[in-house]
C-alpha positions as CSV (number, residue, x, y, z in Angstrom):
1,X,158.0,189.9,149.3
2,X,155.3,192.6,147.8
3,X,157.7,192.5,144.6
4,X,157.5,188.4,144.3
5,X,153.4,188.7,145.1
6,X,153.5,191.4,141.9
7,X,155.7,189.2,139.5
8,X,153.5,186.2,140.7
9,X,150.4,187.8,140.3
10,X,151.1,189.2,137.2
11,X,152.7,185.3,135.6
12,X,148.9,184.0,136.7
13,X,146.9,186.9,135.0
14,X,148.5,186.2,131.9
15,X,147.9,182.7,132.4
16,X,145.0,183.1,132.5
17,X,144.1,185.2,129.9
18,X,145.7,182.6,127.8
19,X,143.7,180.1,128.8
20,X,140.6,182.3,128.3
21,X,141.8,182.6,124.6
22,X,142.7,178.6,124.1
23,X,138.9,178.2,125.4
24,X,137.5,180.6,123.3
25,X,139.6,179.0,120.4
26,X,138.6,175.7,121.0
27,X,134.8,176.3,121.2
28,X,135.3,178.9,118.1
29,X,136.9,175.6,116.5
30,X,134.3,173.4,117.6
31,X,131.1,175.8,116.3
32,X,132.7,175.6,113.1
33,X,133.2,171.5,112.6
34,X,129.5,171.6,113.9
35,X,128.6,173.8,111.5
36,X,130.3,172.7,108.8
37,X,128.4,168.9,109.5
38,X,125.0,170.3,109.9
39,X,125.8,172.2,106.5
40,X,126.7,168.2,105.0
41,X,123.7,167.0,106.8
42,X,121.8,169.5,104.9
43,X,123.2,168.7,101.6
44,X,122.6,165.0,102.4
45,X,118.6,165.3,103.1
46,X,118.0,167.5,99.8
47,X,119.7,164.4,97.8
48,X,118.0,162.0,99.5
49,X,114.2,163.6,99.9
50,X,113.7,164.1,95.9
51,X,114.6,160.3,95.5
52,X,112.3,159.4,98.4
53,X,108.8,161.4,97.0
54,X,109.5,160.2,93.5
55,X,108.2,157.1,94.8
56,X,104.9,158.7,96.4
57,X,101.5,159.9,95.4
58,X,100.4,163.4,96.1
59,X,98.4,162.0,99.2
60,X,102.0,160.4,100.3
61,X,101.2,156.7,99.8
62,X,103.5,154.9,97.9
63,X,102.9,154.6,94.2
64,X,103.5,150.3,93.8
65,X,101.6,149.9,91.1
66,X,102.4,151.6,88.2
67,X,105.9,150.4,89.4
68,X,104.5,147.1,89.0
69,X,103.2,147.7,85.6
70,X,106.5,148.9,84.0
71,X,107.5,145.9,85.4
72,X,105.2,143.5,83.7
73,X,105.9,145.9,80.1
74,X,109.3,145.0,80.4
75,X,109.0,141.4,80.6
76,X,106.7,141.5,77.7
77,X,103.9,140.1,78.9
78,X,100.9,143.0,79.3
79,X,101.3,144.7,75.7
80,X,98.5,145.8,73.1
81,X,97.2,143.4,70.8
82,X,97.5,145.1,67.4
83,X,96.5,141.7,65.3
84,X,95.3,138.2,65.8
85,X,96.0,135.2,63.2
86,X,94.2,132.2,63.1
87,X,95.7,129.0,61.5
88,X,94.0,125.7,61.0
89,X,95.1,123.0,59.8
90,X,92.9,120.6,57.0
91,X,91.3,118.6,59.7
92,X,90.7,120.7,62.6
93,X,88.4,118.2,64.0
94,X,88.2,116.9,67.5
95,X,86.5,113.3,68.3
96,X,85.8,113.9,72.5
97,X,83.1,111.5,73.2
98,X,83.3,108.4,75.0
99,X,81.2,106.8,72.4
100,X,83.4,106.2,69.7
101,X,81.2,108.0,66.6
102,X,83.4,109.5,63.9
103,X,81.4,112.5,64.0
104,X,83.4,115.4,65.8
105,X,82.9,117.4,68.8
106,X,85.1,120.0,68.5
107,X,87.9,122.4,66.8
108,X,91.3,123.0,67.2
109,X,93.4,125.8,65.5
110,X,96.7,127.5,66.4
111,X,96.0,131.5,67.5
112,X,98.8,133.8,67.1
113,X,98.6,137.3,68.9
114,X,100.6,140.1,66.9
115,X,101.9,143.2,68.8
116,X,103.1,145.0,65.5
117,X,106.0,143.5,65.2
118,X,105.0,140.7,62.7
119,X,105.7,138.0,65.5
120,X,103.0,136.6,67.6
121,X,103.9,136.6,71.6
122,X,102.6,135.6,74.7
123,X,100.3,138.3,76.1
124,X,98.0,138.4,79.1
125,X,94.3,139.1,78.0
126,X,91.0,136.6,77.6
127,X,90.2,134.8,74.3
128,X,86.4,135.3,73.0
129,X,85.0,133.0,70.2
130,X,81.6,132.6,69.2
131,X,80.3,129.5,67.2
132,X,77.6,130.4,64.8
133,X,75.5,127.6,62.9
134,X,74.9,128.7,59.1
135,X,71.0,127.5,58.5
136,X,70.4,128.0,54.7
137,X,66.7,126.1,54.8
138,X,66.1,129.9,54.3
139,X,65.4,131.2,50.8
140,X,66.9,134.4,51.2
141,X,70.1,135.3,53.5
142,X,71.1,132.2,55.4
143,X,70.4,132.8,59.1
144,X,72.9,132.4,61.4
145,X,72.1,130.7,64.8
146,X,74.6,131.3,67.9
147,X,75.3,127.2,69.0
148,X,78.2,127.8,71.1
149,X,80.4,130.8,73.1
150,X,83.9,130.8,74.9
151,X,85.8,132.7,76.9
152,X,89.2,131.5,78.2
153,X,92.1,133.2,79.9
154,X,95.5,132.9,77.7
155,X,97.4,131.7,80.9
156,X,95.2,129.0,80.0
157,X,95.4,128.0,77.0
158,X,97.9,125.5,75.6
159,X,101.2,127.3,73.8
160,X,103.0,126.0,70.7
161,X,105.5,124.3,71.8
162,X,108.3,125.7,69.1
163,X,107.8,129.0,68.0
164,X,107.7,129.0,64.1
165,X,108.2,132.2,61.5
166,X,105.0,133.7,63.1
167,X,106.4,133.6,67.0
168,X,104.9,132.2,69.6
169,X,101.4,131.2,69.4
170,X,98.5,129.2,71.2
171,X,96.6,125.8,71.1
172,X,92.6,126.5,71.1
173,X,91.1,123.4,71.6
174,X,87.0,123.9,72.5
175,X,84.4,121.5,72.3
176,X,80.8,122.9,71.3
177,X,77.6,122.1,73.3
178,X,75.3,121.5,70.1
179,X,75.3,117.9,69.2
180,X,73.6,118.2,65.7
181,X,76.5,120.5,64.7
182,X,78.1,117.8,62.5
183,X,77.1,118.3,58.9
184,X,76.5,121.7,59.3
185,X,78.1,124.4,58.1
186,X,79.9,127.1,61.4
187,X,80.8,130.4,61.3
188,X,84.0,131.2,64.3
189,X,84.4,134.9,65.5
190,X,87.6,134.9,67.3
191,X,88.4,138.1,69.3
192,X,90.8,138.8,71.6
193,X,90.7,141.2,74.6
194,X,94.4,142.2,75.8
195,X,94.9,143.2,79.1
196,X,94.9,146.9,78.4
197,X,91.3,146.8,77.4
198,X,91.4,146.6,73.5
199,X,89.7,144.2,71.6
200,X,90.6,142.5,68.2
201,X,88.7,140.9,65.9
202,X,90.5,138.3,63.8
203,X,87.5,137.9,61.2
204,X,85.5,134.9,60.7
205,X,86.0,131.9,59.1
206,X,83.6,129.5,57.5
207,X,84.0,125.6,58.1
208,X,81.7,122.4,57.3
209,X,81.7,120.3,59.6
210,X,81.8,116.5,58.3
211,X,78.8,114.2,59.1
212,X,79.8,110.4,59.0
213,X,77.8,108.0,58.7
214,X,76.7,105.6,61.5
């Protein structure tokens, strides 16, 4: 009996000293596959985080506008204004009152806005044109007396409806304030102020308005 207590003991020892050693294998196994994932997770987060603060000011708030802005360069519509070319055709002469007169009231002229590229394009910005009366009662330089102002936004003004050789283009269509402008001779100065800030000047051009009579 002692002998059989001996051989017994001795089967369960080693029993379980190998299942001390499975344990310890196992959890060994298991630190690793934990490691190794924290070690991915790791790898993961320094992908991700550059991605993530390329997107963000210094102070942390997301930078949306200047996303914004790319956006509107790409479609073409906010772009520097590098020349502006008037066109008008051999009666620009609008008749808007109700009373019938033949004596006009107003101008129209096509306005193209040049980026550079030769071709005029749709471009976000505020039209500026001044209307200058050309008094020559004077002896010496002719004086010239401010009779009307605009200022419009391009989104609305009236675009060409097919783009010709110079591109696409605008309608200006304005009606002056000064009745006694007929038979006169005007002065325009038609600038343009894109939506970048710069201004240009497409130079002034000299009209006579017709007087009819009554």
């Amino acid at each position: 009996m002692e002998h059989l207590r001996s051989d017994l003991g001795g089967v369960l020892g080693r029993q379980g000293v190998e299942q001390r050693r499975t344990v310890r294998r196992t959890g060994s196994r298991a630190q690793g596959l934990l490691g190794q994932m924290l070690r991915t997770l790791c790898c993961l987060l320094m992908m991700v985080l550059p991605a993530c603060q390329s997107g963000r000011g210094s102070n942390g708030v997301g930078t949306s506008k200047p996303k914004a802005t790319r956006s509107r360069l790409a479609q073409g519509r906010v772009v520097a204004i590098q020349r502006v070319v008037c066109l008008y055709d051999q009666r620009p002469w609008l008749n808007l009152d109700s009373v019938g007169d033949r004596d006009p009231e107003g101008i129209w002229f096509r306005v193209y806005l040049d980026p550079g590229t030769g071709k005029g394009v749709h471009a976000e910005g505020t039209f500026h044109i001044e209307m200058y009366l050309i008094d020559r009662r004077s002896e010496e330089t002719p004086n010239r007396i401010l009779v009307s102002d605009w200022h419009y936004p391009s989104a609305d003004m009236a675009r060409i409806a097919r783009p010709g050789m110079l591109g696409d283009g605008y309608v200006l269509q304005l009606r002056w304030a000064d009745k006694s402008t007929a038979g006169h001779e005007v002065e325009l100065v038609i600038r343009f102020e894109d939506a970048l800030g710069n201004v240009v000047n497409s130079g002034t051009k000299r009209l006579r308005v017709p007087k009819y009579e009554s």
